[in-house]
N, C-alpha and C positions, 0 to 999 in steps of 0.2 A: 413428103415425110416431115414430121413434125420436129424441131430440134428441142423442144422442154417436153423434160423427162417428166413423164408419167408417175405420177406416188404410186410408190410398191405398195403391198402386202404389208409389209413391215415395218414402211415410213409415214406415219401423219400428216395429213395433209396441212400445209405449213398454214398458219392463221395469219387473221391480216395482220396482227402487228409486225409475224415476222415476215411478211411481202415489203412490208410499210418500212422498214430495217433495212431489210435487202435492198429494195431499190432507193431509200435514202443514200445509202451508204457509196451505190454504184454511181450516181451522181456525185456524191460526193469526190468521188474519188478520179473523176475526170478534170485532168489541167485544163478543161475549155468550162466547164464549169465553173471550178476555183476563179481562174481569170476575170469572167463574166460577173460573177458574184463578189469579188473586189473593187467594181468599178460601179455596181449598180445601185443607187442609193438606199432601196430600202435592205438589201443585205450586205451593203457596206462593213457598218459598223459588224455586223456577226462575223464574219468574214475574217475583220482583221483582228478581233479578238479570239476567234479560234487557232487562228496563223501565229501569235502573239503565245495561246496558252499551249500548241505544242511543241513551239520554239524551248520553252520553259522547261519542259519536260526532253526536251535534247540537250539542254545544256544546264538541268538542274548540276550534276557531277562539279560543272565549273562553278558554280555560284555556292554552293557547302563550299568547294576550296577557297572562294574568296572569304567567305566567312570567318573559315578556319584558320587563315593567314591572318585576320585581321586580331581572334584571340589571340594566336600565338604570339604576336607584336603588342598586344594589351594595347591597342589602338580605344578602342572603346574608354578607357578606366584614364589614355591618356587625355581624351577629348570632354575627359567631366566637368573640370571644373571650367571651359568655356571653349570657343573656336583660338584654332591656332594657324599659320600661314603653313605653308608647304615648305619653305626652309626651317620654320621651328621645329616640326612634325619630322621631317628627315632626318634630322640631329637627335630625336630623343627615341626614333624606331630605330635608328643606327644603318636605314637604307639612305642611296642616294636619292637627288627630287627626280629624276626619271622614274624611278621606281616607284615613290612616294605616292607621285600623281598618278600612277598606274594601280597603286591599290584604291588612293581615294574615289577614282572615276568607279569604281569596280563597286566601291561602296554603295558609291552615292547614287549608285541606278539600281542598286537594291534597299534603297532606305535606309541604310544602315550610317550614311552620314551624308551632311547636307553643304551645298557650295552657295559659300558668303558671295554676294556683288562687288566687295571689297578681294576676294582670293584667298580669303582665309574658309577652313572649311571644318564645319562644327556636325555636332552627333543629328542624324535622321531622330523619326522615331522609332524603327526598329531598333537602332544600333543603342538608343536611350531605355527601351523596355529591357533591352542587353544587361545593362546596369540594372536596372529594378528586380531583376529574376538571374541572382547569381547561379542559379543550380544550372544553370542553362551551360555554363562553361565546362563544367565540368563534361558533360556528356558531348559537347562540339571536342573537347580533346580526345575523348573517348573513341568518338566516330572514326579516328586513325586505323583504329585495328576491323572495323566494319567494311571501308573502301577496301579496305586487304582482301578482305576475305569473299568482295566480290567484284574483283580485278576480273574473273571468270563465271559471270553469274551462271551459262548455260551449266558448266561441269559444279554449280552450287546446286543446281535442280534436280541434276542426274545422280547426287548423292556422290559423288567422283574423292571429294575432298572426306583423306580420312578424319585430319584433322584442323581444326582452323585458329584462328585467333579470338577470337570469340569463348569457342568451345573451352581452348584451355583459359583462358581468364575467367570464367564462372565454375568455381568449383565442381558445383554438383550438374553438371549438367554431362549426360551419357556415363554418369557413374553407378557402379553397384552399391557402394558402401559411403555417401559423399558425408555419414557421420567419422569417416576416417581420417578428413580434413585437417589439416593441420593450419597453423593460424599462418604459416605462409603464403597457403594455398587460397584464404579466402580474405586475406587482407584488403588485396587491391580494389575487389568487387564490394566489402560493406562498406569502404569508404565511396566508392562508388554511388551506391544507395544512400549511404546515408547524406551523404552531398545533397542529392536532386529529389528527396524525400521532402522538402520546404514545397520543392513544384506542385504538391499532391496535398499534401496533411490537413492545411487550413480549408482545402475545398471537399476533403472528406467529411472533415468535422462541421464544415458549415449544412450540409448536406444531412444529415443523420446527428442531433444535437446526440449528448448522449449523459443530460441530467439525468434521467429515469431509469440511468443504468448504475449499478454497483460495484461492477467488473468487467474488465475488458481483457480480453484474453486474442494476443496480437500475433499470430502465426505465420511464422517466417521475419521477424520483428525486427532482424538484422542488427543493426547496433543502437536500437531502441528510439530511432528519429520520431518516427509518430507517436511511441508511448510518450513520450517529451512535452511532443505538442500537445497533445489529449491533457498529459494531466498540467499543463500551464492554465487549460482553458478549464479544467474542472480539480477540483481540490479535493474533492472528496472519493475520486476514484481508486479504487485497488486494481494492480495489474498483473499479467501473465506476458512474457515474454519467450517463446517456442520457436527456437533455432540449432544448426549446427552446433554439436557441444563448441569448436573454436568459433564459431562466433559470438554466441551466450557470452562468454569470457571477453571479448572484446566489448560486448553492450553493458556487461558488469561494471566495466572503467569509466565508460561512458557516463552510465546513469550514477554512478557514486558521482564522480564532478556535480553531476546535477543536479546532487541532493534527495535523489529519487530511490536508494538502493533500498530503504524500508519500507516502500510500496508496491516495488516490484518482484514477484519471484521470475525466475530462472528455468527456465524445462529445458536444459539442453538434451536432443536425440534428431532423427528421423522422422519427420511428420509421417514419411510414408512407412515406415514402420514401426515406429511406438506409439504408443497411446498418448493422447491429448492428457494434461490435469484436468481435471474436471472443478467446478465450484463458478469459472464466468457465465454471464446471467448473458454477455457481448461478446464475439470474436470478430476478429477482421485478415482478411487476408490482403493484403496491399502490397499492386503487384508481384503477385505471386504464381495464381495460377495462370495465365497465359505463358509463362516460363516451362512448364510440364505438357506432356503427350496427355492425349486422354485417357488414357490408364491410371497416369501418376495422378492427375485432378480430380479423376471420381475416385482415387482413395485418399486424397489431402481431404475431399467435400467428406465424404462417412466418417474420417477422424472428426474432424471438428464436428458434426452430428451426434455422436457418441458420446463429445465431451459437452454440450450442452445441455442442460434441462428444460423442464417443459418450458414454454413458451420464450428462451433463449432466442436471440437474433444473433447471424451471421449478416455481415459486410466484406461484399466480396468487390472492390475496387482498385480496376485498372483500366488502359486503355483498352477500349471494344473494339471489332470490329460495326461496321455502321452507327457509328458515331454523326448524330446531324450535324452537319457540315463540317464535318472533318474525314469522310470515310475513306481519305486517301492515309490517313496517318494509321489507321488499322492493318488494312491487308496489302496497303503497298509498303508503306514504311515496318512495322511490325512484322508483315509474313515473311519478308525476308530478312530480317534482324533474326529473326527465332529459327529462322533456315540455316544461318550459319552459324547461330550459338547449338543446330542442332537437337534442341529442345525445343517442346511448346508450340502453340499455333495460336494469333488471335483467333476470338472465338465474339459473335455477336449475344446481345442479351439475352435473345431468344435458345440460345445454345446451352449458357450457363443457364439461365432458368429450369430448363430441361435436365441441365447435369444435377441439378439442387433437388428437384424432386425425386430422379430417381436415389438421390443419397439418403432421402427419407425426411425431408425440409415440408410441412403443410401447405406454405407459399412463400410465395415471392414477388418482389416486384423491383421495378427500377427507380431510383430514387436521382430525380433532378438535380444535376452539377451545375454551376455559372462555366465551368470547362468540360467540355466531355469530349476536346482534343485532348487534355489531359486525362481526364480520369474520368468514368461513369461508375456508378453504384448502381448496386442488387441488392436491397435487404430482403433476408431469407429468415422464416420464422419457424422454430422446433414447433 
């Protein structure tokens, strides 16, 4: 009697890649294998860099906390202006040198800071790009309420949790009416955005010049960071600003400081239920839709279609799914970011492009970022 099972009626007979899979994988997965394949030179090296990348992925959880220990101590911002010894550094973190040396070793094997031959110990280059991209902090304090909420990833899957942290710190997210918003309610989060909105702006607008345009109409615009940036880099732009009435009101204050209040108007409502202003020729949704179910996205997409005219461009930029060489920061980092804000799914270009046409967009394409672990672009033409 034979012991492999016969393809059914109903099952496909599996192809060779996935025999090619299958028995990769059952190799692989033998300790006499592994063993053999660690000592044998020509898969040495693969061997211990596969041992090495899922070590990484077992103790990713510990090395975010070393990170985040090291913002919360402002280690970084204290290592600027050059290297310090481990008695200096314990006196101005306010731990003792036991400690000290136990965050620096921590650092210093994630790049995040580098050990002098002398004992004094200065900024890696991670922990110096740290410094170069303040918006980055903000979102490592953020992450507090993300490990909460998946303390129990299984019962985050199974929908278990009614409510999370997450969820209530983003206003509109699982709401009927998030134009009911009070500026309590959505304080924490536009500063939030508007923080780490420097991560994105200048790579959107390097990406999509936008001299050829006459108005930009900036949907979901939060406290107006990108309309900022846009109109620093162009003078002659008119803008629309489309948000929660309480947050309209907070971008208000904003753009007055900035000298910007009589170029910009105001559409406070519901993208998903009021009408767009009509008259920009440019709209952008920056990170936006990845935040909504697809329901809420194919009616944010036919708003904005509606409010453009003919030959109008939509900019729809945020983080993808299948981002080249970033595709772990889409559906592993994002799919469950948006599982426990409870809203949203990353979605790949090919998805959104799909979601564009059927909102009634002629075409679309992807428009090249220097980051598209940060951010990718879709321009989308009426």
């Amino acid at each position: 009697m034979s012991l492999v099972a016969e393809p059914s009626a109903t099952q496909p007979r599996p192809s060779w890649r996935e025999r090619w899979l299958n028995f990769r994988n059952r190799l692989i997965a033998k300790p006499s294998f592994q063993h053999w394949a660690a000592g044998f030179p020509l898969t040495r090296g693969v061997a211990r860099r596969q041992a090495s990348a899922l070590f990484d992925v077992v103790a990713g959880f510990v090395y975010s906390q070393i990170l985040a220990a090291a913002v919360e101590l402002d280690l970084f911002r204290t290592l600027e202006a050059g290297p310090l010894s481990v008695e200096a550094l314990s006196s101005r973190l306010k731990l003792n040198q036991a400690a000290t040396m136990k965050l620096l070793k921590g650092c210093t094997a994630l790049d995040l800071t580098q050990a002098l031959p002398d004992g004094r110990f200065g900024l890696g280059q991670l922990g110096a790009a740290m410094l170069g991209n303040p918006a980055i902090e903000p979102m490592i304090r953020h992450h507090a309420m993300l490990y909460a909420d998946l303390a129990d990833p299984v019962a985050l899957l199974k929908g278990a949790p009614r409510s999370t942290a997450l969820k209530d710190f983003w206003a509109y997210a699982g709401e009927a009416s998030p134009e009911r918003a009070d500026d309590g309610a959505v304080a924490a989060y536009s500063r939030l955005m508007a923080a780490t909105q420097t991560l994105v702006a200048q790579e959107i607008l390097d990406a999509w010049p936008l001299a050829g345009h006459r108005h930009l109409m900036d949907i979901g615009g939060g406290e107006g960071a990108f309309i900022r940036a846009a109109a620093a880099r162009y003078g002659h732009l008119q803008f629309t600003l489309a948000d929660l009435p309480a947050v309209t009101a907070r971008a208000s204050a904003a753009l007055r400081t900035a000298g910007l209040e009589a170029r910009v108007r105001l559409a406070p409502g519901s993208f998903l239920t009021d009408p767009l202003p009509a008259g920009a020729d440019v709209a952008t949704l920056v990170r936006v839709l990845h935040d909504h179910d697809d329901g809420a996205a194919a009616a944010i997409l036919k708003a904005a279609r509606a409010a453009l005219g003919p030959g109008g461009v939509l900019l729809v930029a945020e983080p993808m799914s299948e981002a080249p060489g970033a595709k772990r920061m889409g559906d592993a980092y994002f799919g469950f970011y948006l599982a426990a804000m409870g809203s949203g799914r990353p979605r790949s270009p090919n998805e959104i492009r799909e979601m564009l046409s059927v909102a009634g967009f002629s075409s679309s394409r992807v428009v090249r970022t220097r980051q598209p672990l940060l951010v990718q672009v879709i321009a989308a033409r009426v």
